[in-house]
LUMFI-760564 format. One record per atom (N, C-alpha, C): residue number from 1; residue in one letter; atom name; x, y, z. Coordinates in steps of 0.05 Angstrom, whole numbers. Last residue first. Layout:
N
(rec NUM; A; CA; (X; Y; Z)) ...
This chain:
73
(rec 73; X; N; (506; -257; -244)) (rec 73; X; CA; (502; -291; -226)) (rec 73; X; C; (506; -299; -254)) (rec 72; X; N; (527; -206; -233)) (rec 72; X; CA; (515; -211; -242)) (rec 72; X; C; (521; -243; -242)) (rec 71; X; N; (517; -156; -166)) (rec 71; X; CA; (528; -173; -189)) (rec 71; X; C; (517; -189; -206)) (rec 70; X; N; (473; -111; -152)) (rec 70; X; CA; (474; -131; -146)) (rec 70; X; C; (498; -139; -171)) (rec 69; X; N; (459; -51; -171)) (rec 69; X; CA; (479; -58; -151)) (rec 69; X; C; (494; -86; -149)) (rec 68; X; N; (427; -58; -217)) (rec 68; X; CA; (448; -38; -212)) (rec 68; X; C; (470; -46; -198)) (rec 67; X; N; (378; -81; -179)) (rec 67; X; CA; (395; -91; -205)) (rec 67; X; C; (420; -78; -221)) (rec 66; X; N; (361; -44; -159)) (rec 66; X; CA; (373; -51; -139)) (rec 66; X; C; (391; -77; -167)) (rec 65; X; N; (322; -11; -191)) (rec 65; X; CA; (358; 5; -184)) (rec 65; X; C; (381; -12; -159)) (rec 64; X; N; (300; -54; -232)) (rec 64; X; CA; (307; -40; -211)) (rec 64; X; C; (320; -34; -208)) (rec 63; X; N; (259; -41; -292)) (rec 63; X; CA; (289; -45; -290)) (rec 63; X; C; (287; -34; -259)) (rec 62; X; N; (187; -62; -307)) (rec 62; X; CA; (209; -47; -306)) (rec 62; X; C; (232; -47; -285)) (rec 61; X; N; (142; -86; -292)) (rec 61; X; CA; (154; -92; -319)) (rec 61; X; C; (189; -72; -321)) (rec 60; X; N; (131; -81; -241)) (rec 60; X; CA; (130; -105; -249)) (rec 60; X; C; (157; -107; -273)) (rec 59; X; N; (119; -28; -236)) (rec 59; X; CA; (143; -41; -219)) (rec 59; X; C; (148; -70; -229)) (rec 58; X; N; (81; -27; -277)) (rec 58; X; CA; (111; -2; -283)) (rec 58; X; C; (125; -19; -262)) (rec 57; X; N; (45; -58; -248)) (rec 57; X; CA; (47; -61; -280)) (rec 57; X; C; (81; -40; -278)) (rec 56; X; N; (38; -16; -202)) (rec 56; X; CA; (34; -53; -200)) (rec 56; X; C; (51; -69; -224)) (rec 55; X; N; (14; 24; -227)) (rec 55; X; CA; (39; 33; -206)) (rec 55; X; C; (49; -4; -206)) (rec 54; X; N; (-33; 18; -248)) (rec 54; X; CA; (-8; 19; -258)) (rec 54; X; C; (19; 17; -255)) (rec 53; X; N; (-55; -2; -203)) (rec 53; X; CA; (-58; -22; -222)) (rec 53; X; C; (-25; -18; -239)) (rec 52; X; N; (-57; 34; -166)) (rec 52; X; CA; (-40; 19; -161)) (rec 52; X; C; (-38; -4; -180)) (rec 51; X; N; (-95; 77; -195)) (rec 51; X; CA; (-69; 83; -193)) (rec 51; X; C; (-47; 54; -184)) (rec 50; X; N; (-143; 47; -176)) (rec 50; X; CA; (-130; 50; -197)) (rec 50; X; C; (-109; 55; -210)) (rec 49; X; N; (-140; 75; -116)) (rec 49; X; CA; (-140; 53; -132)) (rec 49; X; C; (-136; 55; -166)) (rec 48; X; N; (-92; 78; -69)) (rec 48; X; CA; (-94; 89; -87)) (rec 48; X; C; (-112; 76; -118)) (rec 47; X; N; (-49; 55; -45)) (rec 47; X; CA; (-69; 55; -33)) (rec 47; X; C; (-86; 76; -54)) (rec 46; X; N; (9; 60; -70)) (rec 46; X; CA; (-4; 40; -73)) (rec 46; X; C; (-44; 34; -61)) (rec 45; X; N; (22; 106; -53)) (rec 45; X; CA; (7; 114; -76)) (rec 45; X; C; (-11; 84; -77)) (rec 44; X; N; (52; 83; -8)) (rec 44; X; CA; (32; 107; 0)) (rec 44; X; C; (5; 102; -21)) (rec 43; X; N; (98; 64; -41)) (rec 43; X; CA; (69; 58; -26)) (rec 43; X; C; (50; 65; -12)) (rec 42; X; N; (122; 101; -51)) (rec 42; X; CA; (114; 95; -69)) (rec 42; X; C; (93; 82; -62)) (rec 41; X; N; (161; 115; -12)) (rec 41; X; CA; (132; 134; -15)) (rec 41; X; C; (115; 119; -40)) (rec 40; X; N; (209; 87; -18)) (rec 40; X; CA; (182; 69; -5)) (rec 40; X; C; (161; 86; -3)) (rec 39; X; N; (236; 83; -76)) (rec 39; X; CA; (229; 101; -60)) (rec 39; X; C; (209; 92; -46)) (rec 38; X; N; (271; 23; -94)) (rec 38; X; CA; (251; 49; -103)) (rec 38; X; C; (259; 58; -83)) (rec 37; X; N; (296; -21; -85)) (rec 37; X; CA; (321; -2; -87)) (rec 37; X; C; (299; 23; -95)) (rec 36; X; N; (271; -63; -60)) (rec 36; X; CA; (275; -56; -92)) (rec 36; X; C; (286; -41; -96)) (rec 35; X; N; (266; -46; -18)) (rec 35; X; CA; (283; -74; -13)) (rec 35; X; C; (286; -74; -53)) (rec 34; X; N; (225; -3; -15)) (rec 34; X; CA; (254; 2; -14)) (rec 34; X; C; (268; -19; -15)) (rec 33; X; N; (179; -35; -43)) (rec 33; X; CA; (191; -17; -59)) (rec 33; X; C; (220; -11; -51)) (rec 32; X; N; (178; -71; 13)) (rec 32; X; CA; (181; -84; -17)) (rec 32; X; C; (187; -60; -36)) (rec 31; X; N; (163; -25; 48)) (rec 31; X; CA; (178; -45; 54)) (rec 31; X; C; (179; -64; 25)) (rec 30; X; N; (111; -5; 28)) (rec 30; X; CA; (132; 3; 27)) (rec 30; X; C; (155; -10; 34)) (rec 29; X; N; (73; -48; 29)) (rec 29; X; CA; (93; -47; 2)) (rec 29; X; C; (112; -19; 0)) (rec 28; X; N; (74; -55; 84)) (rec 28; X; CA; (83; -76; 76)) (rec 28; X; C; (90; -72; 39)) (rec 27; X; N; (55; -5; 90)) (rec 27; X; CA; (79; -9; 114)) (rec 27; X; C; (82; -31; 90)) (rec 26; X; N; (-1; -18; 63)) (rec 26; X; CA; (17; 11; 55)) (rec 26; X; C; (39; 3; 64)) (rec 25; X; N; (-23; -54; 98)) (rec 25; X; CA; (-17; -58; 63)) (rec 25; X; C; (11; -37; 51)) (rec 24; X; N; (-34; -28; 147)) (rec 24; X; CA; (-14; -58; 138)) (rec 24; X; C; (3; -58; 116)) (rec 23; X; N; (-67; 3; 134)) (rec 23; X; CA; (-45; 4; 138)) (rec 23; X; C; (-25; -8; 141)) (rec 22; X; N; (-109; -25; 123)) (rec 22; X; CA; (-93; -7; 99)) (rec 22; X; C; (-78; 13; 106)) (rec 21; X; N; (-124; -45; 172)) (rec 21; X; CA; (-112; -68; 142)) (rec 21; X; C; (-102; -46; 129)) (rec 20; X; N; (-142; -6; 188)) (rec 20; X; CA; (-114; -21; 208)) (rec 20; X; C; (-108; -41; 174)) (rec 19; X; N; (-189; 18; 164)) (rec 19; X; CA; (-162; 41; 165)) (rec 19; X; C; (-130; 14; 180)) (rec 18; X; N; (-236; -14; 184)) (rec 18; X; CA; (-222; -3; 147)) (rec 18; X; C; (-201; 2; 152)) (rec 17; X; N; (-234; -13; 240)) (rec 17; X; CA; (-228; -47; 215)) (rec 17; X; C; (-222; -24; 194)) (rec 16; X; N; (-239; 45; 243)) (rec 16; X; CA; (-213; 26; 253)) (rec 16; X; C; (-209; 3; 236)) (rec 15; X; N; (-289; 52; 225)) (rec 15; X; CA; (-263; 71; 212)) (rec 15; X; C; (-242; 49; 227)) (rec 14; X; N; (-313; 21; 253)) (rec 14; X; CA; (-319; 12; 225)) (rec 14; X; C; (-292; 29; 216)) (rec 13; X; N; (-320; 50; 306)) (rec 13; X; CA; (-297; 17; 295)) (rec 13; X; C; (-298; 5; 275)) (rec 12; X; N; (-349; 96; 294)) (rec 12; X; CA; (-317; 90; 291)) (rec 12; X; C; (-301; 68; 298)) (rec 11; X; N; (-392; 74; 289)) (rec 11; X; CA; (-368; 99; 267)) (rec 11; X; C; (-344; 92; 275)) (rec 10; X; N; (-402; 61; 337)) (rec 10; X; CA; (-399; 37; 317)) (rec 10; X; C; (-387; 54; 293)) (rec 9; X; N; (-403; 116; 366)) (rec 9; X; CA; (-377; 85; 373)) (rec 9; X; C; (-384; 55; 345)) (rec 8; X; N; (-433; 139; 343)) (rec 8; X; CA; (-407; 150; 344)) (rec 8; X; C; (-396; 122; 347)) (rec 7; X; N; (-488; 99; 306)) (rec 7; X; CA; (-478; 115; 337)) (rec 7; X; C; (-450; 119; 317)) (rec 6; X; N; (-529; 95; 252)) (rec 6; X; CA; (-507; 83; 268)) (rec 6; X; C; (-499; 99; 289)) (rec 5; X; N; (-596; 73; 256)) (rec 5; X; CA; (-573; 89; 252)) (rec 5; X; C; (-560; 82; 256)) (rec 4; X; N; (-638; 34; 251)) (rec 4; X; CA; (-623; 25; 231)) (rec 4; X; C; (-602; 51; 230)) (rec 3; X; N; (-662; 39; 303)) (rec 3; X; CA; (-681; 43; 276)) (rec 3; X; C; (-655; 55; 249)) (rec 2; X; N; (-601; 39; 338)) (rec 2; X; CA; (-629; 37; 342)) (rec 2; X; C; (-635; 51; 315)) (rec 1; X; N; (-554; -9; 348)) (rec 1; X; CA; (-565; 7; 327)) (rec 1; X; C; (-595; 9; 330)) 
């Protein structure tokens, strides 16, 4: 970094660290929405801020469609 710019190549391994964790995140609650019997686009939304508070709160507090399926213990 000369006189505090940034170059193309440090742009863009700052876009890589940001962008590889939040993609993690996204793969990993889409994988937990469909094992819930949701729709795994739903984690998509999860990247989303604010939005995932609610989205967080409605999956939490509300009936799954995989509770449907399962018998009852």
């Amino acid at each position: 970094m000369l006189g505090g710019r940034l170059g193309i190549p440090e742009i863009l391994l700052i876009m890589i660290l940001l962008l590889v964790p939040n993609i993690l995140l996204i793969l990993a609650w889409w994988r937990i929405f469909t094992k819930a019997g949701h729709s795994g686009v739903i984690g998509v939304a999860m990247a989303i801020p604010v939005l995932n508070l609610g989205i967080l709160l409605w999956f939490a507090f509300s009936k799954w469609p995989i509770e449907n399926q399962a018998p009852a213990s």
